[in-house]
TORSE-131281 format. One record per residue (C-alpha): x, y, z; residue in one letter. Coordinates in nm, 4 decimals. Example, Ala and Ser with C-alpha at 12.3 -4.5 7.8 and 13.67 -1.06 7.14 Angstrom:
<nodes>
<node c1="1.2300" c2="-0.4500" c3="0.7800" res="A"/>
<node c1="1.3670" c2="-0.1060" c3="0.7140" res="S"/>
</nodes>
This chain:
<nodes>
<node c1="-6.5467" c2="5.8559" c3="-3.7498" res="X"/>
<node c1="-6.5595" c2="6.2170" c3="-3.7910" res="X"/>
<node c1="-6.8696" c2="6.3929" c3="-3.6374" res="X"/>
<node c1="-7.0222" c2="6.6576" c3="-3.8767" res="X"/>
<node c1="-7.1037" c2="7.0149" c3="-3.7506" res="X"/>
<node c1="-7.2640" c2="7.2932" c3="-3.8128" res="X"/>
<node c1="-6.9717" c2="7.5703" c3="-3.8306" res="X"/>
<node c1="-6.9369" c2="7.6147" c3="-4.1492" res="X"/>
<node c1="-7.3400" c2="7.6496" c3="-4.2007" res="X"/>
<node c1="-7.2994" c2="7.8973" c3="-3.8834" res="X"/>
<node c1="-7.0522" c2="8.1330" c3="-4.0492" res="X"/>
<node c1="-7.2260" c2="8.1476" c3="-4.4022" res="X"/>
<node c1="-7.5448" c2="8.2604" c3="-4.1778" res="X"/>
<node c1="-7.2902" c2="8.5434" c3="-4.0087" res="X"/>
<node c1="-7.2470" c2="8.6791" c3="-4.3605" res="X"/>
<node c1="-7.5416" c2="8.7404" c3="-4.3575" res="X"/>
<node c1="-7.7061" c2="8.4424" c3="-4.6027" res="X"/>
<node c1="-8.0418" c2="8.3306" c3="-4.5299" res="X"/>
<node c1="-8.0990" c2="8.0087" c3="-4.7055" res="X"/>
<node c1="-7.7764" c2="7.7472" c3="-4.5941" res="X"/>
<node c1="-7.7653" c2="7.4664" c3="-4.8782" res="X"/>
<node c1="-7.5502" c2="7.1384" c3="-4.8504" res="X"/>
<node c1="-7.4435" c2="6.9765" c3="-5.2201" res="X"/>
<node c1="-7.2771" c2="6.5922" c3="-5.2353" res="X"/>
<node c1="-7.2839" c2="6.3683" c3="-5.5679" res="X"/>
<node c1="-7.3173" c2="6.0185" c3="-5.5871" res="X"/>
<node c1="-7.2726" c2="5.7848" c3="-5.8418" res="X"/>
<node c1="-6.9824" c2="5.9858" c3="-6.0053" res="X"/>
<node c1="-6.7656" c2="5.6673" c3="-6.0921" res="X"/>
<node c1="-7.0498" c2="5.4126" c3="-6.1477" res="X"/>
<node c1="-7.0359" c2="5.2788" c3="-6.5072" res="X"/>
<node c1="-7.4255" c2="5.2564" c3="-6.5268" res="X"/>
<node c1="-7.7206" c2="5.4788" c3="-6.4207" res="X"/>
<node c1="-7.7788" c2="5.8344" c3="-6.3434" res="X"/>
<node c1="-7.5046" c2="6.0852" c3="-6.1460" res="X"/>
<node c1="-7.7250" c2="6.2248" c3="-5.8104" res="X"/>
<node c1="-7.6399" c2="6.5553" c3="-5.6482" res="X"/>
<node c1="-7.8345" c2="6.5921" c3="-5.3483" res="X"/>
<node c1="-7.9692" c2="6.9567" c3="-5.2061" res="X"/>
<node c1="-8.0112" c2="6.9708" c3="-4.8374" res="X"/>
<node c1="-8.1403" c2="7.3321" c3="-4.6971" res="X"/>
<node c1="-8.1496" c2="7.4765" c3="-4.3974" res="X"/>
<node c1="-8.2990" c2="7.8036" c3="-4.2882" res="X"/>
<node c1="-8.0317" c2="8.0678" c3="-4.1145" res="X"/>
<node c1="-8.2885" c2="8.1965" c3="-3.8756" res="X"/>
<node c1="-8.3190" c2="7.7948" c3="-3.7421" res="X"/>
<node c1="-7.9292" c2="7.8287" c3="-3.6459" res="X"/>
<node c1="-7.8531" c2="7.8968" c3="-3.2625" res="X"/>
<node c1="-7.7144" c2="8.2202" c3="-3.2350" res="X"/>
<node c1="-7.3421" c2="8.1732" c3="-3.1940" res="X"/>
<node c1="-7.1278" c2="8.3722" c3="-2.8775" res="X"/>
<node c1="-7.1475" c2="8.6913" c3="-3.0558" res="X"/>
<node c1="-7.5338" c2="8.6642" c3="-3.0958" res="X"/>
<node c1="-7.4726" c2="8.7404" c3="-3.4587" res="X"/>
<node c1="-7.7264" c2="8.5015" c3="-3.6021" res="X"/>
<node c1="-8.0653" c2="8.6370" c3="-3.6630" res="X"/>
<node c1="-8.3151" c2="8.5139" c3="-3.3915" res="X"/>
<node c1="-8.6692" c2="8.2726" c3="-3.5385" res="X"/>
<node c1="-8.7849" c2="7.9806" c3="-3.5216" res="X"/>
<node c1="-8.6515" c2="7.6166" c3="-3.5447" res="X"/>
<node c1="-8.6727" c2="7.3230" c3="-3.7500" res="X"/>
<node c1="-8.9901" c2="7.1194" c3="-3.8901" res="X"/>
<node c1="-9.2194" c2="6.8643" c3="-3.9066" res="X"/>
<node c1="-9.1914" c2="6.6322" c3="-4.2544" res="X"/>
<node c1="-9.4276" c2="6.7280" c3="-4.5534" res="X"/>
<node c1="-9.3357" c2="6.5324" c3="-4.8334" res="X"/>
<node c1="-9.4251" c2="6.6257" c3="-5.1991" res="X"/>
<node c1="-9.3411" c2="6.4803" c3="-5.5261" res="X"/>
<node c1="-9.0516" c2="6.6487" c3="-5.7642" res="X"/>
<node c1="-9.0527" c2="6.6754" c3="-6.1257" res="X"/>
<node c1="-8.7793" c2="6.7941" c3="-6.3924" res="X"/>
<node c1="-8.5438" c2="6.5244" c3="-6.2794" res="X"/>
<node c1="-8.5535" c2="6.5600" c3="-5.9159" res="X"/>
<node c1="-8.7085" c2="6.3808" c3="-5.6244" res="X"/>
<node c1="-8.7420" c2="6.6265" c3="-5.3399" res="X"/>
<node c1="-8.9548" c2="6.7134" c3="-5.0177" res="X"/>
<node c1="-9.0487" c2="7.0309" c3="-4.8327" res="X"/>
<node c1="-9.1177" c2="7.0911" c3="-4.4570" res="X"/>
<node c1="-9.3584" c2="7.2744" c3="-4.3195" res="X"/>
<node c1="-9.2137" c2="7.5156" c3="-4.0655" res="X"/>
<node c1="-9.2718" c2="7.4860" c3="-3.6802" res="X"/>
<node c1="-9.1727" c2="7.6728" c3="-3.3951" res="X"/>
<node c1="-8.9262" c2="7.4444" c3="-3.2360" res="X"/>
<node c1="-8.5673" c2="7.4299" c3="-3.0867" res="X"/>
<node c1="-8.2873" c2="7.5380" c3="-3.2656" res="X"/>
<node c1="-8.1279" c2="7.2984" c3="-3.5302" res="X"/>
<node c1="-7.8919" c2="7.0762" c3="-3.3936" res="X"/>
<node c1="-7.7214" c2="6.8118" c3="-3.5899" res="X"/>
<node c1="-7.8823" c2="6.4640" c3="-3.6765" res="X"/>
<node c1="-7.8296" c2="6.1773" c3="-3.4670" res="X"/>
<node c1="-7.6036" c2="5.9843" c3="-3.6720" res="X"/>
<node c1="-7.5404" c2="6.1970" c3="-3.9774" res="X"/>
<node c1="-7.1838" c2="6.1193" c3="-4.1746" res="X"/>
<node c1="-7.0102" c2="6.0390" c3="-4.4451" res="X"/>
<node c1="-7.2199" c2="5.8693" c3="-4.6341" res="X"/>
<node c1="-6.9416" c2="5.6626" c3="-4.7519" res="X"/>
<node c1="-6.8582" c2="5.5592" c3="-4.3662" res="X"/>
<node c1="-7.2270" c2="5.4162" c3="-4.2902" res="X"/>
<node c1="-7.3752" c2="5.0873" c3="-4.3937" res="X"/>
<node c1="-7.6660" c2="5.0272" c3="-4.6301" res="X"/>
<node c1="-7.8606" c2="4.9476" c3="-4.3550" res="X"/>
<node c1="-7.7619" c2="5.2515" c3="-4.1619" res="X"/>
<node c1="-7.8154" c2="5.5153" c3="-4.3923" res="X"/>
<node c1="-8.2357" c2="5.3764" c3="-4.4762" res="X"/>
<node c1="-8.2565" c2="5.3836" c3="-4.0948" res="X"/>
<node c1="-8.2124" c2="5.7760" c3="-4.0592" res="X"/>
<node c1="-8.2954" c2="5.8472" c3="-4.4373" res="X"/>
<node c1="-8.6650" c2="5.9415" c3="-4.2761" res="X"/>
<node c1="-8.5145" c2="6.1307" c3="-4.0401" res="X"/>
<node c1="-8.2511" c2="6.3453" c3="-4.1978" res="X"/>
<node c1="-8.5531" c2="6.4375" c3="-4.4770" res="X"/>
<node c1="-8.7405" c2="6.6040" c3="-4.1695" res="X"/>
<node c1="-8.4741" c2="6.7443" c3="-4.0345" res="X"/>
<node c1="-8.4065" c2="6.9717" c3="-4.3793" res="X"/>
<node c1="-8.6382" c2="7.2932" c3="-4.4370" res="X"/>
<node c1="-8.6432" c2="7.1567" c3="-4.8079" res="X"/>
<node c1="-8.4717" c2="6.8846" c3="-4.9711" res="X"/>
<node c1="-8.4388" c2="6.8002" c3="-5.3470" res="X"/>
<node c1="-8.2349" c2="6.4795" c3="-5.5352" res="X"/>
<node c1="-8.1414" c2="6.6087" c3="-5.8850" res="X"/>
<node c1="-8.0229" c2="6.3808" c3="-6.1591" res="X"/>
<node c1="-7.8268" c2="6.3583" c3="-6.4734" res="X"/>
<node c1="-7.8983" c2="6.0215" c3="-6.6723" res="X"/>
<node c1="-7.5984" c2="5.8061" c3="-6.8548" res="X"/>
<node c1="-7.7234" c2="5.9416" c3="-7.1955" res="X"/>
<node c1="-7.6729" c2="6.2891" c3="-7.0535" res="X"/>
<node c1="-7.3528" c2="6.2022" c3="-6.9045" res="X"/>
<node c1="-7.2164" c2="6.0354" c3="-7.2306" res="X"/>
<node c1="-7.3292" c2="6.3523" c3="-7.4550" res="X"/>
<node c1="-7.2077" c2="6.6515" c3="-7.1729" res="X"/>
<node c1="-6.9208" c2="6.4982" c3="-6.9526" res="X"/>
<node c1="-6.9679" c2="6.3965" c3="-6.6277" res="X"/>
<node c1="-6.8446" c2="6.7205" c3="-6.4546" res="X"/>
<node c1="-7.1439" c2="6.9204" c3="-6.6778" res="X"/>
<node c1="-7.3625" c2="6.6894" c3="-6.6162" res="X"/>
<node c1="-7.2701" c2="6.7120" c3="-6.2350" res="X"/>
<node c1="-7.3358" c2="7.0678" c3="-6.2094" res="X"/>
<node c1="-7.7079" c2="7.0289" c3="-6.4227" res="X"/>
<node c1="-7.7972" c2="6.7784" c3="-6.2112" res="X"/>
<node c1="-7.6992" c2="6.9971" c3="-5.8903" res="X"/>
<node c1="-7.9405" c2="7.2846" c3="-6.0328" res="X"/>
<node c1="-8.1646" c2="7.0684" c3="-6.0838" res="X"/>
<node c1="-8.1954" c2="7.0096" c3="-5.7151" res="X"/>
<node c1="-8.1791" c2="7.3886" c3="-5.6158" res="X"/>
<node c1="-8.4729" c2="7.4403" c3="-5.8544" res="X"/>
<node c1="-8.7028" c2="7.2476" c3="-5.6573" res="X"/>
<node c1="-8.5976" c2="7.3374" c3="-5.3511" res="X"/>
<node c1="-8.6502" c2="7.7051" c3="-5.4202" res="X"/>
<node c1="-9.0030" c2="7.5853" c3="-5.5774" res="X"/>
<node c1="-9.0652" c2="7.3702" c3="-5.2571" res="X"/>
<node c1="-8.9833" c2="7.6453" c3="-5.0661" res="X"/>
<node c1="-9.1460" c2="7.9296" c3="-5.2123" res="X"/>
<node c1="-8.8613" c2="8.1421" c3="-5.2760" res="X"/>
<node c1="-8.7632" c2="8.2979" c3="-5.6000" res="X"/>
<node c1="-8.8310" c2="8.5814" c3="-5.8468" res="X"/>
<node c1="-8.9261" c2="8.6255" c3="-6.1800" res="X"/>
<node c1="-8.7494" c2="8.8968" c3="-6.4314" res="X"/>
<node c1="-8.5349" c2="9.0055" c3="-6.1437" res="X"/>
<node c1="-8.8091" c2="9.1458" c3="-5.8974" res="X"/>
<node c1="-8.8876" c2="8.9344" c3="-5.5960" res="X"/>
<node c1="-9.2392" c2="8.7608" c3="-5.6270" res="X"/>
<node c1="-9.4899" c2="8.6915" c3="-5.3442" res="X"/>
<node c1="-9.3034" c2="8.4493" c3="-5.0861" res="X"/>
<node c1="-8.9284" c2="8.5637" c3="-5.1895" res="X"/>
<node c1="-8.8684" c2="8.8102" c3="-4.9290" res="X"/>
<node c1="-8.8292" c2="8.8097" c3="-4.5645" res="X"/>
<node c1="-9.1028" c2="8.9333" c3="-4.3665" res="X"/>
<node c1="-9.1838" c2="8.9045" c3="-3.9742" res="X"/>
<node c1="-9.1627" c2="8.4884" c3="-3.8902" res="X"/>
<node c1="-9.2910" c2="8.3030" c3="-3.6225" res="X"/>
<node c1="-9.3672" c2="8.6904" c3="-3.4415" res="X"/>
<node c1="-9.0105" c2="8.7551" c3="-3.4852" res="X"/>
<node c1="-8.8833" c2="9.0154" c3="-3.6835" res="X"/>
<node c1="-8.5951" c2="9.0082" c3="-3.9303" res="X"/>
<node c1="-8.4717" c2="9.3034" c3="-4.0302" res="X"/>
<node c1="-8.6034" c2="9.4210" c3="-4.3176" res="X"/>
<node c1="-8.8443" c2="9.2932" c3="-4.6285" res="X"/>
<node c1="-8.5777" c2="9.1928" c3="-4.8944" res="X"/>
<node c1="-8.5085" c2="8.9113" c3="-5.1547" res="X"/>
<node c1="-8.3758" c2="8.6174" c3="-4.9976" res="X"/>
<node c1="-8.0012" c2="8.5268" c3="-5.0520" res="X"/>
<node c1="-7.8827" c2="8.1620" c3="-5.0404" res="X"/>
<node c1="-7.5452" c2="8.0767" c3="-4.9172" res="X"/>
<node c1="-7.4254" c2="7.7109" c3="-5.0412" res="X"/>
<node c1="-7.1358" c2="7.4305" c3="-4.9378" res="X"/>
<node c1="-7.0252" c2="7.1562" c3="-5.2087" res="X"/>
<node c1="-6.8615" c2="6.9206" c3="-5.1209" res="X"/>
<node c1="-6.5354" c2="6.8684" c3="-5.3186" res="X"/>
<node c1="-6.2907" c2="7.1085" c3="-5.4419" res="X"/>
<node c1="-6.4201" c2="7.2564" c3="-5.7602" res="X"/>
<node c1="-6.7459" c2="7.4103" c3="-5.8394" res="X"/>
<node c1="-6.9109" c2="7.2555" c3="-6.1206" res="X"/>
<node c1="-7.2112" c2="7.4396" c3="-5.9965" res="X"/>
<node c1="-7.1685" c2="7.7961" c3="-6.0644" res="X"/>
<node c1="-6.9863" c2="7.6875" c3="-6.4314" res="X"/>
<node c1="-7.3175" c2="7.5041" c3="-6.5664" res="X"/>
<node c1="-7.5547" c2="7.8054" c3="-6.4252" res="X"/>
<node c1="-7.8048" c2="7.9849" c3="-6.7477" res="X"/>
<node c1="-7.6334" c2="7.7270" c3="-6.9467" res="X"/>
<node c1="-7.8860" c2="7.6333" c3="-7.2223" res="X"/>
<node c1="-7.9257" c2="7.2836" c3="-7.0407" res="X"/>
<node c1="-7.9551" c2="7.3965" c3="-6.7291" res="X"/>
<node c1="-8.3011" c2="7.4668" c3="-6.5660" res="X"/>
<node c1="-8.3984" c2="7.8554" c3="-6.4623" res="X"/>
<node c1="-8.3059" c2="7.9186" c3="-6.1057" res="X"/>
<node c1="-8.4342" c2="8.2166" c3="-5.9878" res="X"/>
<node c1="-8.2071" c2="8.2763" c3="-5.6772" res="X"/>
<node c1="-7.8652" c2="8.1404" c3="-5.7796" res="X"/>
<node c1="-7.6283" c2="8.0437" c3="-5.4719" res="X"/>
<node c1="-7.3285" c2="8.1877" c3="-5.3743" res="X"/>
<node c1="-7.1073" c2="7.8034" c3="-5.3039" res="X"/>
<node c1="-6.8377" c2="7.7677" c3="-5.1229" res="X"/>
<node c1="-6.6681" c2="7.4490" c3="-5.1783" res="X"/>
<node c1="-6.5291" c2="7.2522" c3="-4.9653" res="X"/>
<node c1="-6.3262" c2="6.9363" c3="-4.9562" res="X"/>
<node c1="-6.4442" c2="6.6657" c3="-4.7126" res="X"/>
<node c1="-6.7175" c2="6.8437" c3="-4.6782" res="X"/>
<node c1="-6.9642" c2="6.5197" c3="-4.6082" res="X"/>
<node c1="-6.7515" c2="6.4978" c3="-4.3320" res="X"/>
<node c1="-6.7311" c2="6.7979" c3="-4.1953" res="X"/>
<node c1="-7.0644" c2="6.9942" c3="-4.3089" res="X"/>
<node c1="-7.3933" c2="6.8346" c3="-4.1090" res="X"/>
<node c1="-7.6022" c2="6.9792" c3="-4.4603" res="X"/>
<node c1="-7.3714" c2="6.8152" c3="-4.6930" res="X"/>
<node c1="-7.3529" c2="6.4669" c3="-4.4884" res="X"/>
<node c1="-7.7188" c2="6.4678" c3="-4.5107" res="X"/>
<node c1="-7.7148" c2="6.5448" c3="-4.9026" res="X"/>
<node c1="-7.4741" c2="6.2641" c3="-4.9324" res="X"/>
<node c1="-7.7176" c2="6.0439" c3="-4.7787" res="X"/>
<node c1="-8.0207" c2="6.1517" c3="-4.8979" res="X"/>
<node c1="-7.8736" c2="6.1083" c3="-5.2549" res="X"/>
<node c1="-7.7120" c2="5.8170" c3="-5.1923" res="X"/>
<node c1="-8.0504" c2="5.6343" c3="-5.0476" res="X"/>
<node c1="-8.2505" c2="5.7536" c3="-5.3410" res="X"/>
<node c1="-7.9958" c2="5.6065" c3="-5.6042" res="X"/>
<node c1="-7.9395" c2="5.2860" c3="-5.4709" res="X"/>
<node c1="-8.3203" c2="5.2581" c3="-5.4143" res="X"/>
<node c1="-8.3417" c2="5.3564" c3="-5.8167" res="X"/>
<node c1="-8.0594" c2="5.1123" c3="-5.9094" res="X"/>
<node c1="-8.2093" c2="4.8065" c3="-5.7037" res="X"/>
<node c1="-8.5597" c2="4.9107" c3="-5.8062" res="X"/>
<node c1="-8.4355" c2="4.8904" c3="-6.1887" res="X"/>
<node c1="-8.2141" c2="4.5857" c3="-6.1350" res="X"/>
<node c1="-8.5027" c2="4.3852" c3="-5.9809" res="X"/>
<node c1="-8.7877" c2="4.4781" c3="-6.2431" res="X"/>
<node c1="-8.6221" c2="4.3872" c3="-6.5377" res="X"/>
<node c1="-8.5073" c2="4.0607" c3="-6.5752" res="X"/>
<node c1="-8.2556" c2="4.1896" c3="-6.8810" res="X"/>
<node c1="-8.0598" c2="4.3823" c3="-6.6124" res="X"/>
<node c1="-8.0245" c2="4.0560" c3="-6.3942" res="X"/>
<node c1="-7.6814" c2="3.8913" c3="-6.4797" res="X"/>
<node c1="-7.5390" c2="4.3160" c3="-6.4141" res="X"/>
<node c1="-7.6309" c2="4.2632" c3="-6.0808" res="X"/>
<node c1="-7.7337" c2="4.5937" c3="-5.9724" res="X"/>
<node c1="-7.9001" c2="4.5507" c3="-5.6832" res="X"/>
<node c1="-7.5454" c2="4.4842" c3="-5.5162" res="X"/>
<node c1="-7.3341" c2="4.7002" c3="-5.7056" res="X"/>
<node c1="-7.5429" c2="4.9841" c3="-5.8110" res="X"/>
<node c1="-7.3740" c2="5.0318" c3="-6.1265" res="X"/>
<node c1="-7.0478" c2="5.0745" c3="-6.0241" res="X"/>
<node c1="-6.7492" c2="4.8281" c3="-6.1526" res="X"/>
<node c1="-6.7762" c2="4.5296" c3="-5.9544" res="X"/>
<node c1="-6.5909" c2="4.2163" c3="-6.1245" res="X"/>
<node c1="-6.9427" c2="4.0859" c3="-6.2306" res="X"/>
<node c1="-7.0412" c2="4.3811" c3="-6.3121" res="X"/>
<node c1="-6.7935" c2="4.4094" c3="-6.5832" res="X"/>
<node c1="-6.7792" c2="4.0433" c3="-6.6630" res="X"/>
<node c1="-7.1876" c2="4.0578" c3="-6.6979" res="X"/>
<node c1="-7.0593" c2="4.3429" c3="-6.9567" res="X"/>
<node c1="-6.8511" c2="4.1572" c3="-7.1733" res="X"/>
<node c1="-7.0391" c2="3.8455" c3="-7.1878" res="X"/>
<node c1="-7.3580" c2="4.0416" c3="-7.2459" res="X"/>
<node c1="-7.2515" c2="4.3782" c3="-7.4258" res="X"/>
<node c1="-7.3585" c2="4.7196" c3="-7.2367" res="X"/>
<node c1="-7.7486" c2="4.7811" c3="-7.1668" res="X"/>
<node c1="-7.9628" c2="5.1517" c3="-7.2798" res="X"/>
<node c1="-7.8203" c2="5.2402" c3="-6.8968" res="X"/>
<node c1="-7.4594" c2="5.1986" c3="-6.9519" res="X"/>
<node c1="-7.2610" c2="5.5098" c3="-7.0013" res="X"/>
<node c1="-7.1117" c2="5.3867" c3="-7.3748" res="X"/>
<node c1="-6.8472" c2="5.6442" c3="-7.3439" res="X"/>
<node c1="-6.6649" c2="5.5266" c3="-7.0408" res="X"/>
<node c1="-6.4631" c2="5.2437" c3="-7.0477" res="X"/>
<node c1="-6.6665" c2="4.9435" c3="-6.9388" res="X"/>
<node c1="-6.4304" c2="4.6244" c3="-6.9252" res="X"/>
</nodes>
């Protein structure tokens, strides 16, 4: 199993970004429920300094703060702390390459380990009416948008507001008081995200991010691989939740499949017909 890192992270913070921010979807392929992108952000100053010290020096990571998200996200903030310099979870990968039970046992963990964190969400009706790869890149704004709102970052009509620049941290300096610039990695080879930005579905993001995509990037990128998990822990939380409370959802089995085409799952289909959570425009048997 490959070992995430955080070299690609590093070298966005060389350029000179200050907010890092890992994207991963889940549920892309699932033939019922919502599509999950999951927002994982780091700060820049919380890297170690690589050999040429050309990271900016501050203060690390964070003790856990959680907070309740709203327009179609589920998210968390952390309160800053001086502390070591980020290193990468324990146990962070793939979310793909860890069990179940794995990925609830450092879910807590991998939240607090994030400056800000945000799970955004695009539901089947959404999906059937834009496309999945729209609904992909709403979802994935969705996510920035609280964690800029979580954070405190942002500005309104194009001029920074109070708690969008950088200022003196921690009693370090940075350099100078400026609007805060946000450097992201998606995982995958297209950007969905930059295509859906001030679309008319979209929500207002005050700082957009400058992605960089990146193919294996769960693998390879420590604040994608937690994304992936993050995301992937609150859907299949939603999907069991839903598949246990309401006994018409039963014979789909969701709390094993989580949507996604199992044989029952498709034979509960054509026995039954498709459910309000079914997305009608795939094909479903």
């Amino acid at each position: 199993m490959i070992t995430p890192t955080l070299d690609l992270e590093r070298s966005l913070a060389s350029q000179g970004y200050d907010l890092i921010v890992g994207f991963d979807e889940v549920g892309r392929g699932a033939l019922a429920g919502p599509v999950m992108v999951g927002c994982a952000a780091i700060w820049a100053r919380d890297l170690k300094p690589d050999a040429d010290g050309e990271l900016a020096q501050a203060a690390g990571s964070a003790a856990s703060s959680r907070v309740s998200g709203d327009n179609g996200t589920d998210a968390g903030v952390i309160t800053p702390n001086p502390a070591p310099y980020l290193s990468v979870p324990a146990g962070v990968a793939d979310s793909k390459m860890l069990t179940e039970h794995r990925r609830e046992a450092i879910f807590d963990e991998l939240c607090s380990w994030c400056a800000a964190y945000a799970v955004g969400q695009s539901s089947n009706a959404e999906i059937d009416e834009w496309g999945i790869t729209y609904a992909l890149g709403v979802a994935a704004l969705r996510a920035l948008n609280q964690v800029e709102r979580d954070l405190g970052v942002g500005s309104e009509f194009g001029s920074p507001r109070e708690g969008s620049c950088l200022t003196a941290t921690e009693g370090r300096p940075l350099p100078s008081r400026r609007p805060i610039t946000i450097g992201a990695i998606l995982d995958g080879p297209s950007d969905y995200i930059t295509k859906a930005l001030n679309t008319f579905d979209a929500p207002d993001v005050p700082i957009p991010a400058d992605v960089t995509t990146k193919v294996k990037g769960d693998q390879h990128c420590a604040t994608v691989a937690t994304a992936a998990v993050i995301a992937k822990v609150t859907r299949d939380r939603l999907m069991v939740s839903i598949a246990q409370g309401n006994p018409r959802y039963a014979a789909y089995e969701w709390d094993h499949n989580k949507g996604y085409g199992s044989a029952a799952h498709r034979a509960a289909i054509a026995e039954y017909g498709p459910t309000p959570l079914h997305r009608t425009s795939w094909h479903l048997t």
